[in-house]
VOMI-10930 format. One record per residue (C-alpha): y, z, x; residue in three letters. Coordinates in steps of 0.25 Angstrom, whole numbers, plus 2048, in hexadecimal, padded with zeros to 3 digits. Example, Ala and Ser with C-alpha at 12.3 -4.5 7.8 and 13.67 -1.06 7.14 Angstrom:
VOMI-10930
7EE81F831ALA/7FC81D837SER/
This chain:
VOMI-10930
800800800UNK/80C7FD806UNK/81680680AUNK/824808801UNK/83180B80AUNK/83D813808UNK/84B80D80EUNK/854819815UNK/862814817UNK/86D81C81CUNK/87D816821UNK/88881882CUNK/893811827UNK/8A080F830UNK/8AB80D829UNK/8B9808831UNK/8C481282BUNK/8D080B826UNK/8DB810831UNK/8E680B838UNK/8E2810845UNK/8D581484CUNK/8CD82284BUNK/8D382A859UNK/8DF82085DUNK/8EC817858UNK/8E4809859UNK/8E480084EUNK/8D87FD844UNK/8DB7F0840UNK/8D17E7840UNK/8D07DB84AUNK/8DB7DB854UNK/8DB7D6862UNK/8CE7DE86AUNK/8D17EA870UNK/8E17EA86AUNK/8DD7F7861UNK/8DB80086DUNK/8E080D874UNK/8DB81487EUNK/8D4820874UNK/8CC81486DUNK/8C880D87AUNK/8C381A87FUNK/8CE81C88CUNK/8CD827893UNK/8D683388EUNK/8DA82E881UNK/8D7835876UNK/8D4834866UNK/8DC83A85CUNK/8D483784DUNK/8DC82F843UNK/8DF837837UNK/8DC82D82FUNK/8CF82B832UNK/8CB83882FUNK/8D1838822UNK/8C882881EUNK/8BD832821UNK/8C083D819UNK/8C583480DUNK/8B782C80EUNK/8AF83A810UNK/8B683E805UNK/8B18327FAUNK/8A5834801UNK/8A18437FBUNK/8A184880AUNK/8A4854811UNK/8B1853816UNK/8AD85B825UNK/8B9864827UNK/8B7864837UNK/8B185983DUNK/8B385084CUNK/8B0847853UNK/8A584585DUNK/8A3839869UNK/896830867UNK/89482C874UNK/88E81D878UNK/892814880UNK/89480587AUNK/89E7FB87FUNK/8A57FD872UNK/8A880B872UNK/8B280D87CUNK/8B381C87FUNK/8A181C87EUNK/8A1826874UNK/8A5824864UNK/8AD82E85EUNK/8A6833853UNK/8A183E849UNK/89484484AUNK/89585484AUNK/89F85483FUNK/8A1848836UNK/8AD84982EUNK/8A784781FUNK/89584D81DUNK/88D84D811UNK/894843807UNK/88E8377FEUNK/89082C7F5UNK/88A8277E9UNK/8868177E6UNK/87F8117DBUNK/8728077DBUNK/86C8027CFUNK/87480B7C7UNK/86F8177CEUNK/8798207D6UNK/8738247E3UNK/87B82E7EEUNK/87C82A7FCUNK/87D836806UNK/889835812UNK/88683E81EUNK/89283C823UNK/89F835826UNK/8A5835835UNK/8B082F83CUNK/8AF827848UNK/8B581C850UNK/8B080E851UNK/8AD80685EUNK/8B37FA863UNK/8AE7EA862UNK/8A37E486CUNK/8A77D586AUNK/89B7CC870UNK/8A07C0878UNK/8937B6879UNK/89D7AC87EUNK/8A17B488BUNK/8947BC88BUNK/89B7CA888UNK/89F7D4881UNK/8AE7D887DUNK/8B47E5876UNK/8BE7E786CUNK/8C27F686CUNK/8CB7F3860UNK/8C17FA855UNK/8BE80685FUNK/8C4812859UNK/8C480D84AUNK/8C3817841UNK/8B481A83AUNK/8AC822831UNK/89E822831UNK/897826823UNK/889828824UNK/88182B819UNK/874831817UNK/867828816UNK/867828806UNK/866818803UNK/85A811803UNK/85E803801UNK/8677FA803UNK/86E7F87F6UNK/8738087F7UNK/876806807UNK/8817FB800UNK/8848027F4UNK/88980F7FEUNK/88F806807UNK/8977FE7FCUNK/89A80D7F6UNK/89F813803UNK/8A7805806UNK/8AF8087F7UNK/8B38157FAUNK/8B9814808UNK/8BF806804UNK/8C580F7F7UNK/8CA819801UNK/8D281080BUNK/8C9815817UNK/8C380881BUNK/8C27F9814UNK/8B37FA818UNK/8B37EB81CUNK/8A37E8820UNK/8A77DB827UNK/8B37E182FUNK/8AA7EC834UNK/8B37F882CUNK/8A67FC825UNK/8997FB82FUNK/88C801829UNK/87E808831UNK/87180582BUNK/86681082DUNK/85B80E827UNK/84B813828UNK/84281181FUNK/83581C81AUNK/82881A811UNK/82F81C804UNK/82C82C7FFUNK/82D83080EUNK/83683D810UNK/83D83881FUNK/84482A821UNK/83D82082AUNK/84481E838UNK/852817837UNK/85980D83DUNK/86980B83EUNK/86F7FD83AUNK/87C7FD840UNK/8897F683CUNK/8867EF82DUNK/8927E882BUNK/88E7E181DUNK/8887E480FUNK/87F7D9811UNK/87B7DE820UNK/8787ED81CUNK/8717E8810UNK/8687DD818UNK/8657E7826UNK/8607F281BUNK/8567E8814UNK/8517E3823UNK/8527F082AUNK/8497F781EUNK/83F7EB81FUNK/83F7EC82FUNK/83B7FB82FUNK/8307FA823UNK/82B7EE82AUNK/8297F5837UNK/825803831UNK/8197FA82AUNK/8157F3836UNK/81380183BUNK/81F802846UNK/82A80D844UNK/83880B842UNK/84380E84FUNK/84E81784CUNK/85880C852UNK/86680584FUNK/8657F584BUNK/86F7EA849UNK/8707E283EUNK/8707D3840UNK/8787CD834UNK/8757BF837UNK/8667C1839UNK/8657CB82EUNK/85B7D4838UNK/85D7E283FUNK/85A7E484EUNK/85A7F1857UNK/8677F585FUNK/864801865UNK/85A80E861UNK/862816858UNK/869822861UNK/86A83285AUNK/87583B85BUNK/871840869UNK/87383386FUNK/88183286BUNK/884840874UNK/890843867UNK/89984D86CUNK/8A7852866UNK/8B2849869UNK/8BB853873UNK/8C784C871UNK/8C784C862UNK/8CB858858UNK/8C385D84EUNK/8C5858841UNK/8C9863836UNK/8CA85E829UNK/8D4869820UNK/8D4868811UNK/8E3863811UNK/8DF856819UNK/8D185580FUNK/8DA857803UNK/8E284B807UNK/8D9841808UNK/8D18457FCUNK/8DE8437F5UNK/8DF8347FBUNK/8CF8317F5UNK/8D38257EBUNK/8CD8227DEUNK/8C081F7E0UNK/8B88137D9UNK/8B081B7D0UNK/8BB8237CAUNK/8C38167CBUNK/8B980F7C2UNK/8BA8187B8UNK/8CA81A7B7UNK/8CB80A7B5UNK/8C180C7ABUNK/8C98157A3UNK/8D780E7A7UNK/8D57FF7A8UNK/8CC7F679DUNK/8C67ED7A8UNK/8B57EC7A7UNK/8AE7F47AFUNK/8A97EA7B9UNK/8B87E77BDUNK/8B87F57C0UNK/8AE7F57C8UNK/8B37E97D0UNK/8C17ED7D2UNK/8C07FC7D5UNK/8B57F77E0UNK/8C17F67EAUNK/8CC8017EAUNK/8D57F57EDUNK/8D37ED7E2UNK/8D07F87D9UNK/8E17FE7DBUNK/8E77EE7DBUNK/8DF7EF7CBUNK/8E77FD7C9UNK/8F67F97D0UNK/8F47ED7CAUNK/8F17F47BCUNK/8FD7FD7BEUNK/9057F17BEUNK/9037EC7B1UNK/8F87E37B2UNK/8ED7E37A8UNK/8DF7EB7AFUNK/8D77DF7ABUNK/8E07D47AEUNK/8E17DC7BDUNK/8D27DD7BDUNK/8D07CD7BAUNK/8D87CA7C7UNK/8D07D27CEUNK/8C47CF7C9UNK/8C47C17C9UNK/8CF7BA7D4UNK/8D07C67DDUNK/8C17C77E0UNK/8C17B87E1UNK/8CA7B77EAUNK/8C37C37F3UNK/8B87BC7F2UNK/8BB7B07F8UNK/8C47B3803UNK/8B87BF806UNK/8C27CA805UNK/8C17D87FEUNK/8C97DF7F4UNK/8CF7E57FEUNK/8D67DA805UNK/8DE7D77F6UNK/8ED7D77FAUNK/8F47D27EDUNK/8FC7DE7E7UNK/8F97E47D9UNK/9087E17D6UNK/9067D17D9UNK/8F87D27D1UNK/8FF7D97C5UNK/90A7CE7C5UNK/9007C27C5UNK/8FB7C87B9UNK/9057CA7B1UNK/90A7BB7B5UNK/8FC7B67AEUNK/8FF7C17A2UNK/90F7BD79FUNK/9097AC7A1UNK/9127AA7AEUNK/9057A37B4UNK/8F87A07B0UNK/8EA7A57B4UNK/8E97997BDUNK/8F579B7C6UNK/8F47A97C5UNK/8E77A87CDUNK/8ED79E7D6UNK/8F97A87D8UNK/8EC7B57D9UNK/8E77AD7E6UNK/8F57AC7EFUNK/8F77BA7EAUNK/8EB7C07EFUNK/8EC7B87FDUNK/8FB7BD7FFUNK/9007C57F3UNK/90B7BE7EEUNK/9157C27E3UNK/90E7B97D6UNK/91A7B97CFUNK/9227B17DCUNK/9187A97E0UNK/9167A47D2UNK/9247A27D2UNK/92679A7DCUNK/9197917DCUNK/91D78F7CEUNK/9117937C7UNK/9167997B9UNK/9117937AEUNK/91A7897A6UNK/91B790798UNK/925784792UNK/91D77F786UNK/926772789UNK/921770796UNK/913773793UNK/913769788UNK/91975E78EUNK/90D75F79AUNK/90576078FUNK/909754787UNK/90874B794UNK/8FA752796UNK/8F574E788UNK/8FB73F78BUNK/8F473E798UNK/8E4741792UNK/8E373A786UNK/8D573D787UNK/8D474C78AUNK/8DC74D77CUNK/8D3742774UNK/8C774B77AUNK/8CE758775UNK/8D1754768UNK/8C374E766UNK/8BF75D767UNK/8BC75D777UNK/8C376977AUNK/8C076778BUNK/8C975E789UNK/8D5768786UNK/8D376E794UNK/8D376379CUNK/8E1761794UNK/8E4770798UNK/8E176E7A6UNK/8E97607A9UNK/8F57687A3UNK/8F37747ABUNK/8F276B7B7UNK/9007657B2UNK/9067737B1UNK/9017747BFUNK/8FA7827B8UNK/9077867B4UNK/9037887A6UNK/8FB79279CUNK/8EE78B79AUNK/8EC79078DUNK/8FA78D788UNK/8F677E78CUNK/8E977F786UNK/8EF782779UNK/8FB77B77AUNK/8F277077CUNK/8EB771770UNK/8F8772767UNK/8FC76576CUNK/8EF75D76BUNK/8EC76175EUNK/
């Protein structure tokens, strides 16, 4: 009889925090840059210099620990991981083992319409490591120290999922409520979110997990979804060959779609952690707490319900729109300025995710203000333009958010509301397709819209469609 396995699965997931400046020094986070123009002499390890933490940091932490359920440690530090690699300039990391700022906290996702919690151990600050940049042209290997020093946290939880539909469901969850607190955009593909696999597998009703490996650095959905599947496989195949599984950390080939070994997987002991002598403990005092609690945002549960109660929009719009705190406040400024919730919500429902999605951007990157929406819509409201310039005006507005009022103006795209006018282009319209009109008054009522379309293309779209329509049929019967 074949043998039935369970799937352990436990995460590391590095989130890049949304600062101006790096963990222990003034350098710039931005991203990109010219190599090794982000650097001082505390991020490039120099002799002498010294880290002071950036407040900000800690208070990312604290926010993320906090819409965690964590324990918020009230005196914690920071300790030196010491390992030499090109990449880490001073051969230690500064990190937190000892005492990690947030302990003992969890999140809740739901699968199949089952809600299911996911432990954290905990949450720790740490500082990232610089770039290797491989030449195969030159045969070498160049380092860029800009991303030394930039500010991380580490949430690692306990091994609670068992497949990969929960490992993304708490990724996706985790993602929502940093990107809600403003801590970190979490952007996969630009390395602001990087995610460890580990995973062992044990005869299913065994009481201790099977050996683990560690997948390092996951940079897609789709990556972390496929390096489950294959590592699972890999481990059950050789456990029924009747080899045993290697505690060891493997890369992800994403081309390939295979796993190979990097290194045996070291323990604590081989990192020689010490406390960082020329950093200051951390005391957190119940002032400094109260303050950032006070600066947690709505969340999108409780925000679902309030538009619920407040907005007559379907549910599923809900549901879309409050998936990214971004979107979810240009629906509420824009709201609060007049416009009709549904009429807000069918902008961004239908032309703003249209648009995301193919120029490949998130909701996040929308740069158009509520104010410009709000007056688009009221221009299609009070008749100024029609649904088809408004769209044409939607798509220069969300490229570089121009006033929809001026540019109207001055491309001239009101809609001609003389009756005279209209009826002359009309009349010449109907003298012009003799046919269309037989065809329409013989009862072929296509006929009428191929009408409506050549005087709309007269009007160069400067007209109400409907007012056409039945203009039309008052003068052809």
């Amino acid at each position: 009889m074949a043998r039935e396995y369970e799937t352990v699965i436990g995460l590391e997931v590095h989130v890049e925090l949304a600062t101006n400046t790096k963990i222990f020094c003034g350098c710039s986070t931005a991203f990109g840059g010219y190599p090794n123009s982000h650097t001082c002499p505390v991020c490039t390890g120099m002799p002498g210099a010294l880290p002071v933490l950036n407040r900000r940091v800690l208070e990312h932490a604290v926010a993320v620990g906090l819409a965690t359920n964590c324990e918020i440690v009230r005196h914690s530090g920071f300790d030196r991981k010491n390992y030499f690699y090109p990449d880490n300039p001073q051969n230690y990391q500064i990190s937190q083992l000892y005492l990690p700022v947030c302990r003992d906290g969890w999140i809740e996702i739901e699968q199949a319409g089952t809600t299911k919690t996911i432990g954290i151990h905990e949450i720790h600050m740490e500082e990232d490591a610089g770039k290797l940049i491989h030449d195969e042209m030159e045969n070498c290997t160049l380092i860029d120290y800009n991303r030394a020093g930039v500010p991380l946290i580490e949430i690692v939880s306990e091994p609670d999922m068992c497949s990969a539909e929960e490992v993304i469901a708490y990724l996706e969850k985790l993602k929502m409520l940093i990107k809600y607190l403003g801590a970190s955009d979490c952007k996969l593909q630009e390395g602001s979110m990087r995610v460890d696999v580990n995973l062992s597998v044990k005869e299913k009703g065994a009481a201790q997990p099977g050996t683990r490996t560690e997948m390092k650095n996951l940079n897609s959905f789709h990556s972390i979804r496929k390096a489950i599947e294959c590592e699972r496989n890999r481990q059950i195949e050789l456990l029924e060959a009747g080899g045993e599984v290697t505690q060891e950390t493997r890369r992800w080939d994403e081309t390939k779609e295979i796993s190979y070994c990097m290194r045996s997987k070291e323990d604590v002991q081989d990192y020689r952690y010490f406390p960082d002598p020329d950093l200051v403990p951390i005391k957190i005092e119940e002032e400094f707490l109260e303050e950032v609690r006070a600066r947690q945002p709505e969340f999108r549960p409780e925000k679902m319900l309030r538009y619920k109660r407040e907005y007559d929009i379907p549910e599923y719009d809900i549901g879309i729109i409050t998936e990214s705190r971004h979107m979810a406040d240009i629906f509420e400024e824009t709201v609060a300025l007049g416009a009709q919730p549904k009429k807000v919500s069918n902008w961004l429902m239908v032309e703003t995710l249209r648009i995301l999605k193919e120029k490949e951007k998130d909701p996040e990157d929308i740069s158009f203000s509520p104010k410009h929406l709000a007056d688009l819509i009221a221009m299609v409201e009070e008749r100024q333009i029609n649904s088809t310039v408004a769209k044409e005006v939607f798509e220069v507005m969300f490229e570089s958010d121009v006033d929809p009022k001026q540019y109207v103006e001055k491309k001239g795209l009101k809609m001609v509301s003389d009756d005279t006018a209209l009826r002359k282009i009309l009349e010449e319209v109907i003298a012009a397709n003799s046919q269309s009109v037989a065809d329409y008054r013989n009862g072929k009522e296509r006929a009428l819209g191929f009408l409506v379309g050549q005087t709309m293309k007269a009007m160069k779209g400067k007209a109400d469609p409907g007012a056409v329509n039945q203009l039309l049929r008052d003068m052809l019967q």
